[in-house]
N, C-alpha and C positions, 0 to 999 in steps of 0.2 A: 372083657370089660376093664377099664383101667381103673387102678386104684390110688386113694388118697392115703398115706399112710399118718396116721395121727398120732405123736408121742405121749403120755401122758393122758392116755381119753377114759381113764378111771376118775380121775380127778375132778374138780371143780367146776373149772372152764369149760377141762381138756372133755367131761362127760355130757356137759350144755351143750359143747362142740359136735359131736358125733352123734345127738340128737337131730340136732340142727342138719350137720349136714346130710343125715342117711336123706332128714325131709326135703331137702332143699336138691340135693346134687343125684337128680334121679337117673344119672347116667353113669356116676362110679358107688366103686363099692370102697368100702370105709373101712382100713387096716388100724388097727388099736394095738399099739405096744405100750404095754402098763407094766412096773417092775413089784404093784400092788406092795409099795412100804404101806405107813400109817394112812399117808392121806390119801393113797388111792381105794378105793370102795365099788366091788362089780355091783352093788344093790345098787350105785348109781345110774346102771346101763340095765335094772330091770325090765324083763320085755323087747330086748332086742337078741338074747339068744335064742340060735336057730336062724336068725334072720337073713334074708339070700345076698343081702347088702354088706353082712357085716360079718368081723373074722376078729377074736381078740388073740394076743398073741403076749401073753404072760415074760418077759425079761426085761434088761436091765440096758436102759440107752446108752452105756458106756462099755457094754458090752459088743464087740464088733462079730460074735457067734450070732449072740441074739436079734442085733440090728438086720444083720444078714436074712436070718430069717424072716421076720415081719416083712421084708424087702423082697422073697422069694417071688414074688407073683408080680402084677403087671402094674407095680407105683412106678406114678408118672408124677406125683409130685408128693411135698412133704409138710405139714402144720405140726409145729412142735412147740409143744407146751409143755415137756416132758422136765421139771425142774425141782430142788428143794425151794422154799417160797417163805419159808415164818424168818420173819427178823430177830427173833429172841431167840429159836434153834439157833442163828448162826453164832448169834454174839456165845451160847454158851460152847460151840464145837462147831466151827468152817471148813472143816474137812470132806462131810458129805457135799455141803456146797459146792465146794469146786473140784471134786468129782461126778457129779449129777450136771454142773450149770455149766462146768468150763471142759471137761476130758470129755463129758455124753455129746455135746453139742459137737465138739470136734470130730466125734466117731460118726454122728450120724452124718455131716459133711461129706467126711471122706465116701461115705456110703454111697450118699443121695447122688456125687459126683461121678461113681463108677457108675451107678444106673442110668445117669443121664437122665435125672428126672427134668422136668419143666418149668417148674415150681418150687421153691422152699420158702414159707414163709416162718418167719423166728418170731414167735410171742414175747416179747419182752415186757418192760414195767417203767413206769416214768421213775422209780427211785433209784433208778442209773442216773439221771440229772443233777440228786442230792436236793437242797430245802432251798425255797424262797421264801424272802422276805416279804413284807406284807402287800404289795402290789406284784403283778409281772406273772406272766403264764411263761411255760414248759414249751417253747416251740420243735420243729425236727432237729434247728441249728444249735439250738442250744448246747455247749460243753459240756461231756458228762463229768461227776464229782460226784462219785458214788461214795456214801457215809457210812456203810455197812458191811457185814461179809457178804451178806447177800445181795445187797446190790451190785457190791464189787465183783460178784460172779457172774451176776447177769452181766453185767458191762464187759467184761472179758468176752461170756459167750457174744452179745451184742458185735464186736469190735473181731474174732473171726472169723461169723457170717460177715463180714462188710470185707476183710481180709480175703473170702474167698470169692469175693464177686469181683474185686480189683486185681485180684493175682490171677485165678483164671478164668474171668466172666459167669462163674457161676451164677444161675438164676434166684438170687438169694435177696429174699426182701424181710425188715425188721418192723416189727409194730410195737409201739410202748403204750400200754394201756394204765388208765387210773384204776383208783378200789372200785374191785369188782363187787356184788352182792346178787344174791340170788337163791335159788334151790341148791340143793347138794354142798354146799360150802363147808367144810368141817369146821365144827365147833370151837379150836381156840383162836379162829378170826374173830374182829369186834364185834359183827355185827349177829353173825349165827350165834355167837356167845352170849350177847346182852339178850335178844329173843330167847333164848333157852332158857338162861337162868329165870329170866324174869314169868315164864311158866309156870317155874316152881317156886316163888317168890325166894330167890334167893338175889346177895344182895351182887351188883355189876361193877366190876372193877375198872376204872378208869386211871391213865396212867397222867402221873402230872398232874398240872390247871385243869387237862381236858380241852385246851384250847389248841393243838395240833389238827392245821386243819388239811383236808382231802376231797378231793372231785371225784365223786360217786356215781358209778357208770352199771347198769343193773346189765347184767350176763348175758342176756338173749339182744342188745345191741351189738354188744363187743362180738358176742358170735357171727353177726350180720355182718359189721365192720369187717371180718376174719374172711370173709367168706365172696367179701368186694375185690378186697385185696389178693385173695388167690386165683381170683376173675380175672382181674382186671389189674391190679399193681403193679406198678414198674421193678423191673430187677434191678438192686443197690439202692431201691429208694427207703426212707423211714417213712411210717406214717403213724402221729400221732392218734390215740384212740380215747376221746373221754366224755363224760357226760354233763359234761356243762353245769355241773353242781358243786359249786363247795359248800362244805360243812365243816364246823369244828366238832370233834369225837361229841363232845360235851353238848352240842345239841343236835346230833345225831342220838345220842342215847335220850335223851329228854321226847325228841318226837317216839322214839317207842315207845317212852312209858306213857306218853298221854295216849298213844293207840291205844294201849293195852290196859291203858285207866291204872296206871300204877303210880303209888307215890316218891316223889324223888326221893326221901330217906333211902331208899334202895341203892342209890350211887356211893359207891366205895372208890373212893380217889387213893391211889398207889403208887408206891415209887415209879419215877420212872424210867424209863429203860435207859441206858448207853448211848447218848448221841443218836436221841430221838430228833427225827426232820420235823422241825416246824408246819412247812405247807408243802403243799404240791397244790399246783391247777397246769391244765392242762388246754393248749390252744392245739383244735382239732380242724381248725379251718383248712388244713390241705387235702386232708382225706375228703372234707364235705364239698371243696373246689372240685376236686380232680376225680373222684371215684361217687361222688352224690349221694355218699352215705350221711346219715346224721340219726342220732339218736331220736327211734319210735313212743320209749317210755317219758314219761313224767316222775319225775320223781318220789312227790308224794304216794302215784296211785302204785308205782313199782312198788315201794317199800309197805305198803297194805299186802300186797299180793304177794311177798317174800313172805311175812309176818304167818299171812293166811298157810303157806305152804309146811311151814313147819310147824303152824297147830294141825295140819292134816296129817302132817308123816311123821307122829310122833314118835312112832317104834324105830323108822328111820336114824333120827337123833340120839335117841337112847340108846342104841344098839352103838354110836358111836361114843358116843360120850363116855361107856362102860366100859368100850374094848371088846366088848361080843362081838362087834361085825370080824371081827380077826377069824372067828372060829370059819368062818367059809373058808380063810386060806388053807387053815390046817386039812381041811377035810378034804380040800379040792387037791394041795400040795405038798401035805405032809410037812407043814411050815408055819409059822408065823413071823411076821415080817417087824421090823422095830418098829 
């Protein structure tokens, strides 16, 4: 049976992802290399151990022992999500950055091109682009002007996957997706952070005016999206990925709190970060021309149903929020991971 190898599929996306496609790709089996730092979490792939579809494969994408591995069986193609992703890690240390986003991404190339896989699709983020001003979406054309460590790392990885599709035809395709939101999301994102705190009425920090605005794309499209493009996507092409929403943070937290019948005194407005990006939107009309994907959810009933998930899985949260979910690594690896 051939296999999808998926970097990252502890994580966020990368665990929406390997959900998705054990359901969806009932003809491969689903390889997981997770290096399980902070933000990767196996309670996110609860219920899939044991599974005859699925194999996780514990190391470090910038390691060419470990890539190797995951790699041992019959990947035929590659989705890599495998990345550091918080913009205020990077600002305070960009080291793990572009080791994980620019040296992991190079190793797994080199890999994926000795196997000869079929496929590689690169997860990327629209904040390779940098901020717009108050009209104008994110096209594929658009010049990247990354304002961050992090994004500046995603743009390197971005830039050679497109390097290895023009040098040696590799089957190498980029997606830049907007903010993600969904189940599994670790807590110091805005949106798992403002739902949590507002649980235990504590108060939501908001950085700036609160007017930085972002096109809000709920998990289980972008995984669809993900999952078009490994179908069907052109190799060396980019394809935009977003959900047709903008919001500024600031009324993004205000619709929680009316979900959740809390009053705004609860918003704590905070410095704000280093060459915070104004906007992002994102124009996803090639992907919805050419591959006939478009976002299934609505945004209002998505963010209900986010909301819902994390009053259900509250041990879930807690368990991150404290740091106990770590205790699985040690137990399983003799380790805990930073």
């Amino acid at each position: 049976m051939k296999e999808v190898l998926v970097t990252g599929g502890a994580g966020f996306i990368g665990s929406n992802f390997v959900r998705r496609a054990i359901e969806k790709l009932a003809d491969r089996r689903i390889v997981n290399l997770d290096a399980l730092t902070y933000a990767g979490n196996l309670e996110n792939l609860a219920g899939l151990e044991g599974h005859a579809r699925y194999r996780f494969v514990k190391g470090d994408v910038a390691s060419p022992e470990d890539v190797a591995r995951a790699m041992s069986g019959d990947v035929d193609a590659v989705v890599h999500f495998a990345a550091e992703s918080h913009v205020d890690r990077s600002i305070t240390d960009a080291s793990a950055f572009v080791r994980t986003n620019v040296v992991g991404t190079q190793v797994l190339l080199d890999a994926a091109r000795s196997k000869g896989v079929s496929r590689f699709v690169h997860v990327s983020t629209d904040e390779v682009y940098g901020s717009l001003g108050a009209s104008g979406k994110f096209t594929e054309e658009t010049p990247l002007s990354a304002n961050s460590p992090y994004s500046a790392s995603k743009a390197g990885s971005d830039l050679l996957v497109r390097a290895a599709h023009h040098t040696h035809g590799f089957p190498g395709i980029i997606t830049r997706c907007s903010n993600n939101y969904g189940p599994y999301q670790f807590p110091e994102k805005l949106l798992p952070l403002v739902v949590t705190n507002l649980f235990e009425d504590r108060p939501v920090p908001v950085y700036g005016d609160g007017r930085n605005v972002r096109d809000w794309l709920y998990v289980e499209d972008h995984c669809d999206a993900l999952l078009r493009v490994l179908e069907a996507g052109k190799p060396g092409e980019v394809y935009n990925v977003g959900g047709d929403n903008e919001q500024e943070n600031l009324s993004l937290v205000r619709e929680v709190l009316r979900q959740l019948g809390k009053p705004e005194s609860l918003i704590q407005f905070v410095k704000d970060r280093p060459g915070h990006d104004r906007r992002y939107a994102i124009d996803a009309s090639k992907i919805r021309r050419e591959l006939g994907w478009k976002p299934a959810h609505r945004f209002a009933d998505a963010l209900a149903k986010t909301i819902d998930w994390y009053r259900r899985n509250e041990p879930w949260w807690r368990s991150v929020k404290t740091g106990a979910y770590r205790e699985y690594y040690r137990r399983q690896y003799g380790e805990v991971r930073p």
